[in-house]
Every structure is written in C-alpha cells, then in structure tokens.
N, C-alpha and C positions, 0 to 999 in steps of 0.2 A: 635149497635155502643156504645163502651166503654167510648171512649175518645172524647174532644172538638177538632173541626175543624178550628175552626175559632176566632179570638180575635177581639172584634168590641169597638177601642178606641173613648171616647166620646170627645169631643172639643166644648169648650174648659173644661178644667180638671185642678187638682193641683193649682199651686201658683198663689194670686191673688196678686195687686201693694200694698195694706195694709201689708197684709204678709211681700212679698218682702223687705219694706218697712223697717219693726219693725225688719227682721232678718239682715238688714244692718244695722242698728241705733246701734246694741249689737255689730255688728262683728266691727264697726267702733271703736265704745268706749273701745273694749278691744285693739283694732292696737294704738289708739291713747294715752291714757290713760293708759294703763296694768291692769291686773287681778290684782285682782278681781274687776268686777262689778257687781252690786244689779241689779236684776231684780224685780219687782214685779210683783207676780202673774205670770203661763208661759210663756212667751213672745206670744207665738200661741200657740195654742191647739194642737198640734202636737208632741208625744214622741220621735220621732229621731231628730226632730229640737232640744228639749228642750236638750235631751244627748249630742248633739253633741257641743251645745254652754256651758254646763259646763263643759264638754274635753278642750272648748278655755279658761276655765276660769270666768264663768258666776254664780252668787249666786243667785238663785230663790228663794223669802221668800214671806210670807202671810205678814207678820206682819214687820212695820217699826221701830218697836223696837229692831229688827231682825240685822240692821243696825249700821254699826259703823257710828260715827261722822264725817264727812267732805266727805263722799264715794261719790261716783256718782250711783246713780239710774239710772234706768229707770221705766217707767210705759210700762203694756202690751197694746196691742194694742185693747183690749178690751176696754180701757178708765176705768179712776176711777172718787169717787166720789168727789166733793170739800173739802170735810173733809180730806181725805185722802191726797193730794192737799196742801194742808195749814199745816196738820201737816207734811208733807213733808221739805217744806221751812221752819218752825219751827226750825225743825231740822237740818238744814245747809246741807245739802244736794247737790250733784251736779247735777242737776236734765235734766233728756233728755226725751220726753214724748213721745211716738211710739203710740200712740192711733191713729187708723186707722181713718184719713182725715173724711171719712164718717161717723165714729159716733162721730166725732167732730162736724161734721153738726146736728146731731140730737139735741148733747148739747146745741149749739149756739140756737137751734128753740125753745129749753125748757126755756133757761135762757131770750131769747127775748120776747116770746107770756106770759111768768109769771111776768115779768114786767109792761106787759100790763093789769093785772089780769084773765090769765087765769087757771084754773084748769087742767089737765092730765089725760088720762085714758092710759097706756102705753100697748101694746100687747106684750109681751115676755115669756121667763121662769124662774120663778121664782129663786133666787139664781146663775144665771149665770153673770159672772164678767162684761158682756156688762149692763145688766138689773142692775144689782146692782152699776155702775157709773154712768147710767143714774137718775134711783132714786134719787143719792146721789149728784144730782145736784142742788136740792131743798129741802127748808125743809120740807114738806108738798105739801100737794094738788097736791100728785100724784099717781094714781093707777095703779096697776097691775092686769090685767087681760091676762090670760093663755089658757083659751077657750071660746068658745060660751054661754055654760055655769055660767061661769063666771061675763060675761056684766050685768045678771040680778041682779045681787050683789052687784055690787058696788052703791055706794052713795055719788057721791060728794057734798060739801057742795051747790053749782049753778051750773045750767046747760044752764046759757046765755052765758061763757067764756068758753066752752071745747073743746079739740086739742086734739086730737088720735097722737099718736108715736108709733113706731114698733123698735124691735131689731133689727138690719142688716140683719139675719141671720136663718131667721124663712123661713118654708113652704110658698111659694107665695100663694099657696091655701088656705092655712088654714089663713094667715091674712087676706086676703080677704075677707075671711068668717064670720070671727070673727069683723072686721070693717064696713061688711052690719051689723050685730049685733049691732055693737055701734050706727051705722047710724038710724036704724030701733028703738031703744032706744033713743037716741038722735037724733034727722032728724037737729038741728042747726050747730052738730059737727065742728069743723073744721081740715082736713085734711091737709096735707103735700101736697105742690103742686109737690115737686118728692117724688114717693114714698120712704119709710125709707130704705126699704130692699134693699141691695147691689145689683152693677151690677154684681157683681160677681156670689154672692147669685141666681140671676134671671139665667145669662146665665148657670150655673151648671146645675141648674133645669131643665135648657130649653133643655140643648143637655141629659140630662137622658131620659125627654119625647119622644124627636126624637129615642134615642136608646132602650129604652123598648120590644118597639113592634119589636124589630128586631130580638133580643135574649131571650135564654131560662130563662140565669141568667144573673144577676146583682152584680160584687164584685167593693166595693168601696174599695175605700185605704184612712183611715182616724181612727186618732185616739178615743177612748169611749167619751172624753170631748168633743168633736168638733163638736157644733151645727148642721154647716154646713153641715156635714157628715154624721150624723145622720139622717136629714132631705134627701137626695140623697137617702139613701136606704130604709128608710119610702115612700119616691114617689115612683120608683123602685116596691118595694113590693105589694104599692096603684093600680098602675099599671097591677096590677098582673105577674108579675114576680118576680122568687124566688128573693131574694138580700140579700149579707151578707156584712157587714162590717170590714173591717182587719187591724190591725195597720203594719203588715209588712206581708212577703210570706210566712214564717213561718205558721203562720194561718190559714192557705187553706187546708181543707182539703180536699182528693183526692175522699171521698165519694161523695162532690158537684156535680163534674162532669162529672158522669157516666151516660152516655147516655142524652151527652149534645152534641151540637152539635154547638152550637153560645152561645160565652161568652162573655158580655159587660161590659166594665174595666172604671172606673172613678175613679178619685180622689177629697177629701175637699178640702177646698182654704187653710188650711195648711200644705196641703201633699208635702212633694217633690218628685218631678220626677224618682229620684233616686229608692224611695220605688216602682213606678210604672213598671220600666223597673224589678226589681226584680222579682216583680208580674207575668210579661209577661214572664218571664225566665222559673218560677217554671209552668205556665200555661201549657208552651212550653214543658216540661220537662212530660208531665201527658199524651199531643199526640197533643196540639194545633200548624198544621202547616204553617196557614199564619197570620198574624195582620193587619186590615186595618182600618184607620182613616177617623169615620165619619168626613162630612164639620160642620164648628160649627163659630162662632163670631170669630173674631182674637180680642183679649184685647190689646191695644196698650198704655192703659192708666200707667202713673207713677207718683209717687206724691214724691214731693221736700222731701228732709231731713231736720232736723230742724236745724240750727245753730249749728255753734260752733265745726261742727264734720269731717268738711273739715281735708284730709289726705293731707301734702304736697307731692307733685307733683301729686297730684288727678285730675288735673286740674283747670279749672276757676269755684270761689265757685259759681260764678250765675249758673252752669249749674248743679254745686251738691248739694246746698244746697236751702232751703227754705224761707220764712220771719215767 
C-alpha cells in the first residue's frame, strides 16, 4: 500500500486563548488606531500569522530604537524584560502588552518570592523571548538551567531561599525530570503550587500521547521558532513514531507517506487552523480517504483584552475588555 488511509486529528490542536489573545490585541490596534503598529518581537511564533498581520499593517522590530516617537507598541506574547518595559515608557510610547496572562503569572511569582529574598533556578531555553523576559525581570539571582545536566552547575549564592520556574512551553517530561534534579540538589526547593507550564502546553502533549500509538506518522503544523512545536514532535518521535514538523502544506513530502497507512495531524498553539485544513487537503490529495477526530479536553478558557482597545459598537467593554 502506497498511500495513507486514514488522518487521525489530535484535540485538542492549534490556537490557544494566549495566542488568540495577542493576535486580537494587533488586529484591534490596527481597526482602532491605523497602520502602522510596532510590534515587538513576532507577536507568536507563527510565520502566516506574522505575514498576515503585516499585509493588515503591523511593523515587527527587535529593537525599540526601531520605533518612532509617540507610536503605539505592542509587546509579544512572550513577555519582555523590565528593562525593555521602562525603556518603552521612556520613550512615550503607546503601549498595549499581549504577554500571554500565563507568563504574566510566572513574572508576578518571580517579582513577589525575590522580595521575599529568594534566589531562581529557571528551567528553559536559553535565548528564547519567554526565558529572556523572565530573566529580565530581575537583576540578578536567577539561573538558567536547560537540562539535567545543567543543575549540577549552577551556584547560587544561598540555598535556604530557592524557587524553581519553568518556561510555559517546554516538554512536560523533560521539566519534570530536570526539577526531580533540582529537587534531588536542592531537597528545600520551592515549587510553584500550579505547575508553570501551560494548559495548553500539557493538553497538546497529552492528546499527541493518546495519538502516537495509533499512527505510523506524526506531522505537526508549526512554525521552526515555536517552542511548543517543536516540543510535539520531539514527543511524537520519543514515542517512537516518525514525526516531522511543517510550517505549511507545501512541505510534505510525498516520500513520507508511502506505505503509511495512519497519519496523525496536530498543530502548535500558534498555528492556525487554516494551515491545518490545508494539510489535510494536500494529505487528501496523496490517497488519504477519511479524517477522524480523536476525543481530546475542549479549552473553553479566554482571557480579557487589556484596555483601551474597545471597538465602538463591539459591545459592552466589561465583556471585551480586561483590568
């Protein structure tokens, strides 16, 4: 048998309310305000989101020097650092901040337990724009550590005040693993009473577990930067099933699946749907002829918008907007 039989969609898959969230915060600020708005950093890891919102008019820059004077910003939903923050408002800036609710909670846990004098050991990767706001929430007395390996390396100055934090967005296994590490190094530690890592993050993971073992292959739909995405078909793989990673349908190649017989389709939490049915077309297109949708968590979770971004006749701003 040549061709795939069968598409086995994972659930839940694609957009999470963070996401969601940050690609309304842009699509608002350009209906209410006009192009051009500053973006920092991509809004989500995602390259047809990013194209698509500088087709409405959106400027993505690194650098806030990048910026003209009195514009309107945004930050990505990644979260930045205070620095970054501060020289923002410096600059008069019109500022709207799409940092996903959840790693606002991380911030809040770092800025409140280092108050209290404690030190950080953070598990992430190194250089990603979530790990590099969190960092940049402190001036000091915070580390990063990136695997198991790692723990035995760092040196904080005391180890009577130490808090473990995670990226959103990492391997549930591997923090896991890497936090009996700190645990087993540190046995005082103190943990996050809900884990750091997204609901989002968990339930992806969770429904790739359940679809693994069903199929041959594994194609996510997520773009190269997108933690979350990478981590999907690292599990996938772990798993032992093949899994590749695609930013759109294009990318499939027809060598995959030959003499495949079950193909199971997920998407990062910055993918759109859009790119997914594509997927499923081009699958369709190679001999796959049914789709069926494993059962999976329904996310009914949304999180407020921040001020000020109320469209008139959007309706009543308590129910669109946030404090």
């Amino acid at each position: 048998m040549n061709a795939p039989q069968e598409i086995l969609l994972a659930e839940p898959r694609g957009f999470c309310a963070g996401v969601d969230r940050a690609i309304e915060i842009v699509e608002r600020a350009l209906t209410k305000f006009g192009a051009p708005i500053y973006v920092r950093h991509e809004i989500v890891h995602n390259t047809y989101v990013v194209n698509d919102l500088k087709a409405k008019g959106a400027i993505f820059i690194e650098e806030l020097s990048d910026v003209p004077p009195g514009a309107t910003l945004i930050f990505s939903a990644h979260g930045v650092s205070k620095a970054v923050q501060e020289e923002a408002k410096a600059r008069g800036f019109h500022i709207f901040d799409a940092t996903c609710p959840l790693v606002t909670k991380v911030h809040v846990e770092v800025a409140k337990l280092a108050q209290e004098g404690y030190e950080f050991i953070m598990i992430g990767h190194k250089g990603h724009p979530e790990v590099e706001g969190t960092l940049g929430q402190l001036d000091g007395g915070i580390h990063l550590v990136e695997d198991v390996e790692g723990v035995a390396r760092v040196q904080p100055a005391q180890t009577e005040k130490l808090a473990v934090v995670t990226q959103t967005t990492l391997s549930v296994d591997d923090a896991a693993e890497i936090t009996a590490a700190v645990r087993a190094r540190f046995p005082t530690v103190r943990e996050p009473k809900q884990q750091d890592i997204c609901y989002a993050t968990q339930n992806r993971q969770d429904a790739v577990k359940l679809m693994s073992p069903q199929v041959e292959l594994v194609i996510v739909v997520g773009s190269p930067t997108s933690s979350n995405s990478n981590r999907l078909r690292e599990l996938a793989q772990r798993l032992d099933t093949t899994s590749y990673m695609v930013d759109n349908a294009d990318e499939l190649r027809p060598e995959w699946f030959v003499g495949i017989a079950r193909v199971g389709l997920t998407a990062g939490a910055s993918a759109p749907e859009v790119l997914v049915k594509q997927v499923i077309e081009r699958i369709k297109a190679l001999g796959a002829v049914s789709v069926r949708k494993l059962s999976g968590i329904e996310e009914t979770i949304k999180f407020p918008l921040p001020k000020g971004l109320k469209i008139d006749g959007a309706g009543p701003a308590s129910a669109e907007e946030g404090d």
